[in-house]
C-alpha positions as CSV (number, residue, x, y, z in Angstrom):
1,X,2.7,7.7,14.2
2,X,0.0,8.0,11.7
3,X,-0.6,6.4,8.0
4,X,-0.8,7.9,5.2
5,X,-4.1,5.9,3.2
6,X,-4.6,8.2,0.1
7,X,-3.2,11.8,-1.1
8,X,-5.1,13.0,-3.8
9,X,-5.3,16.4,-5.6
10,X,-9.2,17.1,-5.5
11,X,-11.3,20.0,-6.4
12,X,-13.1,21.2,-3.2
13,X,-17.1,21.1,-3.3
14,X,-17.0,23.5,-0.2
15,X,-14.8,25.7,1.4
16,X,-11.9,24.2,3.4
17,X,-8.9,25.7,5.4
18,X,-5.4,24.2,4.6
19,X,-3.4,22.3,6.8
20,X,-0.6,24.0,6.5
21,X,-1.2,27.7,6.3
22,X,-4.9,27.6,8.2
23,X,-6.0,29.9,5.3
24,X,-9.6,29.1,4.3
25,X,-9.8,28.8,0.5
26,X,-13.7,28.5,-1.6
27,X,-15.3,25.8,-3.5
28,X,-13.7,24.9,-6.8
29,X,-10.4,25.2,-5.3
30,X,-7.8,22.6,-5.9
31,X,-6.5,21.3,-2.6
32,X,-4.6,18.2,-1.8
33,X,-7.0,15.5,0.7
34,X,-4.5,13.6,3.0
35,X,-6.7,10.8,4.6
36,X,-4.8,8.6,7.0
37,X,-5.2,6.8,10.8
38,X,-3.4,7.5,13.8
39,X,-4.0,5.4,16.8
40,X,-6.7,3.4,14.4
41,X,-8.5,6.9,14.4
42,X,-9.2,7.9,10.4
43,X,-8.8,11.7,9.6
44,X,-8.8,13.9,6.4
45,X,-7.0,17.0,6.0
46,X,-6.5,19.7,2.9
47,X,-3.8,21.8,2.1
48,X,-3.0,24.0,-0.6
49,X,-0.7,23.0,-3.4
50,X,2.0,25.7,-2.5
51,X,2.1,24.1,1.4
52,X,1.7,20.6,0.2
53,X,4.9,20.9,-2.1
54,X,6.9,22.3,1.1
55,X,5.6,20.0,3.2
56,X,7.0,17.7,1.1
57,X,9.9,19.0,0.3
58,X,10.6,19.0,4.4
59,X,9.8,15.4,4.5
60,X,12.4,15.1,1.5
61,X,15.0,16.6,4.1
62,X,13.9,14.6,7.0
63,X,12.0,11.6,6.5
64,X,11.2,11.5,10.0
65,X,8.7,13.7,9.6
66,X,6.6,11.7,7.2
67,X,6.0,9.3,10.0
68,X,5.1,11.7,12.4
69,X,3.2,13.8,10.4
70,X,2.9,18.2,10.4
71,X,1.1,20.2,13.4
72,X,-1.7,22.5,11.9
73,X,0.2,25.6,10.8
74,X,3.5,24.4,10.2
75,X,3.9,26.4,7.2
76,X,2.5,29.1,8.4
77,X,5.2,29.2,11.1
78,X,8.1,27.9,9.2
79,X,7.3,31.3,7.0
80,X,6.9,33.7,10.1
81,X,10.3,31.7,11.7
82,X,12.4,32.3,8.2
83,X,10.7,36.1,8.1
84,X,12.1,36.7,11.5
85,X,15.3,35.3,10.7
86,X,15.5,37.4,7.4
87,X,14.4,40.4,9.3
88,X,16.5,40.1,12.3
89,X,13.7,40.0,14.4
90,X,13.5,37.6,17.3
């Protein structure tokens, strides 16, 4: 379980990758910062506003997921599992 101790929407100072979609993006990008603890361990994280609004739009759906927090990617595969599933694919 981790905690959530700030969410802010910043302007980057150097380039980060987001969270959710691993994509790096450049300085003077607005990115959300996520700083929280998990198993007293502090950690910052940044994710791009379109992947912050679905991630909290999935937390919106399932709470559950707020306290347990996203795996690195998880919008990047939630958008290849609903491509797939558009497609047909497998």
């Amino acid at each position: 379980m981790s905690d959530t101790l700030s969410l802010d929407l910043v302007v980057t100072r150097k380039p980060h990758r987001c969270w959710g979609c691993v994509e790096t993006f450049p300085k003077g990008t607005k990115m959300w910062r996520h700083v929280g603890k998990s198993d007293g361990v502090l950690f910052s994280t940044y994710a791009c506003e379109p992947c912050q609004a679905e991630m909290n739009e999935a937390c919106r759906r399932d709470p559950y997921l707020a306290d347990e927090g996203f795996d690195q990617g998880c919008v990047r595969d939630w958008r290849a599992e609903a491509e797939r599933q558009v497609g047909g694919g497998t």
